[in-house]
PyMOL commands that place a pseudoatom at each C-alpha (Angstrom):
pseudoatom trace, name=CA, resn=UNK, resi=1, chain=A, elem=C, hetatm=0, pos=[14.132, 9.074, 8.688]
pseudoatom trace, name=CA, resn=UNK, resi=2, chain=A, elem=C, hetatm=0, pos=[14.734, 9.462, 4.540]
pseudoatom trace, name=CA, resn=UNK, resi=3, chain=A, elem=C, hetatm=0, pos=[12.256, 9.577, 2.381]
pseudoatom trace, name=CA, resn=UNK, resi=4, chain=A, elem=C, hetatm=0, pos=[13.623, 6.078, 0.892]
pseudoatom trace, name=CA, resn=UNK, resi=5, chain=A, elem=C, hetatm=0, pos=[13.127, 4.269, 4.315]
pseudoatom trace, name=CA, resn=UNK, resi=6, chain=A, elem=C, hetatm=0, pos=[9.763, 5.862, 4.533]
pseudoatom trace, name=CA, resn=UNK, resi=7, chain=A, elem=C, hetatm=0, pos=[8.818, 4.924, 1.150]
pseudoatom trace, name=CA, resn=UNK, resi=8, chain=A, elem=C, hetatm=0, pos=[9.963, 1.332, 1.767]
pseudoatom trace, name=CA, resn=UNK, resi=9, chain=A, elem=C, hetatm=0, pos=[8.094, 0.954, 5.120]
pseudoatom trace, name=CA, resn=UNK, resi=10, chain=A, elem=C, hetatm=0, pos=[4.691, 2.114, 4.236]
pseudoatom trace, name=CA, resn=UNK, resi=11, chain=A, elem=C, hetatm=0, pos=[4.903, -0.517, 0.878]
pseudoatom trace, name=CA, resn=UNK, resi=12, chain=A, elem=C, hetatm=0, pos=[6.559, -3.257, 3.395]
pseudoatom trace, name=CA, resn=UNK, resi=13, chain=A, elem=C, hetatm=0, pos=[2.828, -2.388, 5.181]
pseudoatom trace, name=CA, resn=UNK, resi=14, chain=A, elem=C, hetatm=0, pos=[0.684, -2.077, 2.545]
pseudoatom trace, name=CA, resn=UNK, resi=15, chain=A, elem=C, hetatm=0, pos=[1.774, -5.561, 1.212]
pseudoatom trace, name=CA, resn=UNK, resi=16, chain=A, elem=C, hetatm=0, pos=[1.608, -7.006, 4.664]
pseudoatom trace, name=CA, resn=UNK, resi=17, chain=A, elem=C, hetatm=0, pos=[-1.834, -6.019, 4.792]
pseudoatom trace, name=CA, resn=UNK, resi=18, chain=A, elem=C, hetatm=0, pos=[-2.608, -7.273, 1.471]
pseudoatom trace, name=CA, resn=UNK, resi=19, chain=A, elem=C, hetatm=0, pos=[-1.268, -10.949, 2.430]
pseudoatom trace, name=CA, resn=UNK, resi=20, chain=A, elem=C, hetatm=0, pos=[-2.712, -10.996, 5.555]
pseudoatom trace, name=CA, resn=UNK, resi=21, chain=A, elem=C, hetatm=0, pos=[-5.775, -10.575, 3.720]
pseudoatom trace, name=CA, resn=UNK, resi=22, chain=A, elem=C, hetatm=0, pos=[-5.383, -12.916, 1.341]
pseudoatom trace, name=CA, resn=UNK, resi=23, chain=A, elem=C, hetatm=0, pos=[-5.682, -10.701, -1.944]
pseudoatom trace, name=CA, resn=UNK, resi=24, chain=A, elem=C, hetatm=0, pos=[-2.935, -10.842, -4.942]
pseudoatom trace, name=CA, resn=UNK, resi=25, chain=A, elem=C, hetatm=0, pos=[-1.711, -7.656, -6.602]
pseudoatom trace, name=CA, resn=UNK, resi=26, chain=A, elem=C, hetatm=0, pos=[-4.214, -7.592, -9.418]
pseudoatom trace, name=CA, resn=UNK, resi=27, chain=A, elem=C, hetatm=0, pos=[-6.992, -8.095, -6.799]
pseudoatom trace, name=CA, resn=UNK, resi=28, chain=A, elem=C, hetatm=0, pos=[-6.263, -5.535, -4.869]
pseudoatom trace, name=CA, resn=UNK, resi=29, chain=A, elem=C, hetatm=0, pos=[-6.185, -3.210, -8.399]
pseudoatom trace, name=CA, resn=UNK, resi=30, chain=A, elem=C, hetatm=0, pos=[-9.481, -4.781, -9.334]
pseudoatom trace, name=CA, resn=UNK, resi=31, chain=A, elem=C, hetatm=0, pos=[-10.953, -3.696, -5.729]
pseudoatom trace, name=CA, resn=UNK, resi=32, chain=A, elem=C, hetatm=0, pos=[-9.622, 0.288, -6.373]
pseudoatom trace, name=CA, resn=UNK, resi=33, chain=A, elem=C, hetatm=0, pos=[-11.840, 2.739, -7.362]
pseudoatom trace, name=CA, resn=UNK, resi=34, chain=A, elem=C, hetatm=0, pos=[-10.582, 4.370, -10.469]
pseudoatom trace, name=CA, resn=UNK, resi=35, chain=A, elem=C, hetatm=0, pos=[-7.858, 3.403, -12.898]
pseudoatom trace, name=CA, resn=UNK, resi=36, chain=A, elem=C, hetatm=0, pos=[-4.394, 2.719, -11.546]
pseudoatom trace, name=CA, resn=UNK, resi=37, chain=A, elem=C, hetatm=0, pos=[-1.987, 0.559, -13.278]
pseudoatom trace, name=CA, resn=UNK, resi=38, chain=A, elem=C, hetatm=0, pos=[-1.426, -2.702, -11.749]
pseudoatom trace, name=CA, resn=UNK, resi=39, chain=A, elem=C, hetatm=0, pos=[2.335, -2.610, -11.858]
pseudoatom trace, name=CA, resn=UNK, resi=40, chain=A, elem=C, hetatm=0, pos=[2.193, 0.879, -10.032]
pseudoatom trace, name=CA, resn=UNK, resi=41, chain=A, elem=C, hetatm=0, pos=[1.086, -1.548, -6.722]
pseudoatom trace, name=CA, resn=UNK, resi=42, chain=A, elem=C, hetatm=0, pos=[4.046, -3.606, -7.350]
pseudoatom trace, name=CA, resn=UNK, resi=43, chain=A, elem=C, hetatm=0, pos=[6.198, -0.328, -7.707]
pseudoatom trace, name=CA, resn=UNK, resi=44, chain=A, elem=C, hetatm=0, pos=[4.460, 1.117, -4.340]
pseudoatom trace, name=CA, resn=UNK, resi=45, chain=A, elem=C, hetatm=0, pos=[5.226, -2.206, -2.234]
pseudoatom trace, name=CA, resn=UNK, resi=46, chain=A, elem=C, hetatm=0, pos=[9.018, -2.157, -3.039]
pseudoatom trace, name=CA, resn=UNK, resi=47, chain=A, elem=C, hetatm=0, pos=[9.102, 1.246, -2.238]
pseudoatom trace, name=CA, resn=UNK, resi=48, chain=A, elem=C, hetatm=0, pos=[10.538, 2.790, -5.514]
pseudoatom trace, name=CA, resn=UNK, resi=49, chain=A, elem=C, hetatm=0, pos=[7.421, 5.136, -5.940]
pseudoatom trace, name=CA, resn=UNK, resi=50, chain=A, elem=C, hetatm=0, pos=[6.090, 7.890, -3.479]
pseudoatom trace, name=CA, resn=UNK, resi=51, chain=A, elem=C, hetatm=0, pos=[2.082, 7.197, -3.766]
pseudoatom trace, name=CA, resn=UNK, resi=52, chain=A, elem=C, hetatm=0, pos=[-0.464, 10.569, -3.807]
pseudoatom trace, name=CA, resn=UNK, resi=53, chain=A, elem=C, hetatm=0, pos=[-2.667, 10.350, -0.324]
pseudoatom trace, name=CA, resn=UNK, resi=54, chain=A, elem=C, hetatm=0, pos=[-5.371, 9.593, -2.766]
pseudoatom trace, name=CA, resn=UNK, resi=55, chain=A, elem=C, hetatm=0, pos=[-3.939, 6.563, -3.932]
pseudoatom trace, name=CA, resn=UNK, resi=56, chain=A, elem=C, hetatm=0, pos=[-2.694, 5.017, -0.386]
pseudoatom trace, name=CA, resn=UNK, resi=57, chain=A, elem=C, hetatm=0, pos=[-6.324, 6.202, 0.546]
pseudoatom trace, name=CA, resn=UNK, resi=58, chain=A, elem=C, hetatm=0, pos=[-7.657, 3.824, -2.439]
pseudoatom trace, name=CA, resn=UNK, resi=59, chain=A, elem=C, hetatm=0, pos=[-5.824, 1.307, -1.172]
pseudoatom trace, name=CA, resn=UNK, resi=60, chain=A, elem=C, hetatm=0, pos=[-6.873, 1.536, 1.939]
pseudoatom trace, name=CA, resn=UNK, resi=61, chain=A, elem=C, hetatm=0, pos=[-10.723, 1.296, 1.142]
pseudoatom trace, name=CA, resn=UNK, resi=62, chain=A, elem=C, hetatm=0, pos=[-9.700, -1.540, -0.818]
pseudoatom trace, name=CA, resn=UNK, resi=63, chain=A, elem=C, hetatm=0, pos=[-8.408, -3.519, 2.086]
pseudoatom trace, name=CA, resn=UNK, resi=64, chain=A, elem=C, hetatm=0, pos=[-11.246, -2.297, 3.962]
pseudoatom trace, name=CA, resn=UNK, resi=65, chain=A, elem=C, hetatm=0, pos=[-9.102, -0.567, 6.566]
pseudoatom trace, name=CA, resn=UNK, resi=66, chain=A, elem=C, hetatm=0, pos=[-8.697, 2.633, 7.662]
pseudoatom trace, name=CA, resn=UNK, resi=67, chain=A, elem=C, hetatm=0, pos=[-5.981, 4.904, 6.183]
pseudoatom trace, name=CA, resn=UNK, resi=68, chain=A, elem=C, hetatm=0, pos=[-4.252, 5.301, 10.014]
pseudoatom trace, name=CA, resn=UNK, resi=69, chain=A, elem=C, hetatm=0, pos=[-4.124, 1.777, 10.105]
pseudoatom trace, name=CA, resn=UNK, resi=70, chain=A, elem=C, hetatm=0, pos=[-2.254, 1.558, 6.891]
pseudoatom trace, name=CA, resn=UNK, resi=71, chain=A, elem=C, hetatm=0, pos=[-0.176, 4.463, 7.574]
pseudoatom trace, name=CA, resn=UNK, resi=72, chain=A, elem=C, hetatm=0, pos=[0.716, 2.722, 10.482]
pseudoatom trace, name=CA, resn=UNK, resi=73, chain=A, elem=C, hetatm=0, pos=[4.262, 1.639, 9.578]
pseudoatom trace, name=CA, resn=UNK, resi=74, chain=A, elem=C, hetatm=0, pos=[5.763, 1.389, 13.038]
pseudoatom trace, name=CA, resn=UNK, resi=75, chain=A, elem=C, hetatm=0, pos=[4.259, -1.843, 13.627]
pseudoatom trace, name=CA, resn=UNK, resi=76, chain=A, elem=C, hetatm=0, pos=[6.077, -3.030, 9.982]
pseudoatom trace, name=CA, resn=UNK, resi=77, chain=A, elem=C, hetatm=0, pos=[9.258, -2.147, 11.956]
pseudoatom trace, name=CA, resn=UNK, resi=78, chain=A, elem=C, hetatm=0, pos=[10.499, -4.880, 13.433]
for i in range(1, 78): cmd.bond("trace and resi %d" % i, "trace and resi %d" % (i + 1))
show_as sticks, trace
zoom trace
């Protein structure tokens, strides 16, 4: 698999997630420890940025999941 498709499957999850849970773009940026611009979510979901492990890991918290469940792209698949 490229590193596009990769890219583009674990922001297809993260904003699956983030619907599912009922929590907009700048809510999810208000619920992230540290500063991280909100646009850079909107970047990460469409795939056109490759997120640090400490970011996706921010995220994560911030959804209140684990970071294997976010990382978990496989189900995003289909």
């Amino acid at each position: 698999m490229e590193k596009s498709e990769i890219l583009k499957l674990i922001g297809k999850r993260i904003k699956e997630l983030r619907l599912q849970k009922g929590i907009s773009q700048a809510d999810l940026v208000g619920r992230m420890e540290g500063n991280i611009d909100p646009t850079n979510i909107s970047r990460i979901e469409a795939g056109r940025t490759n997120p640090t492990v400490i970011t996706l890991y921010r995220i994560a918290e911030a959804l209140d999941i684990k970071l294997i469940e976010l990382l978990n792209i496989e189900s995003s698949e289909n």
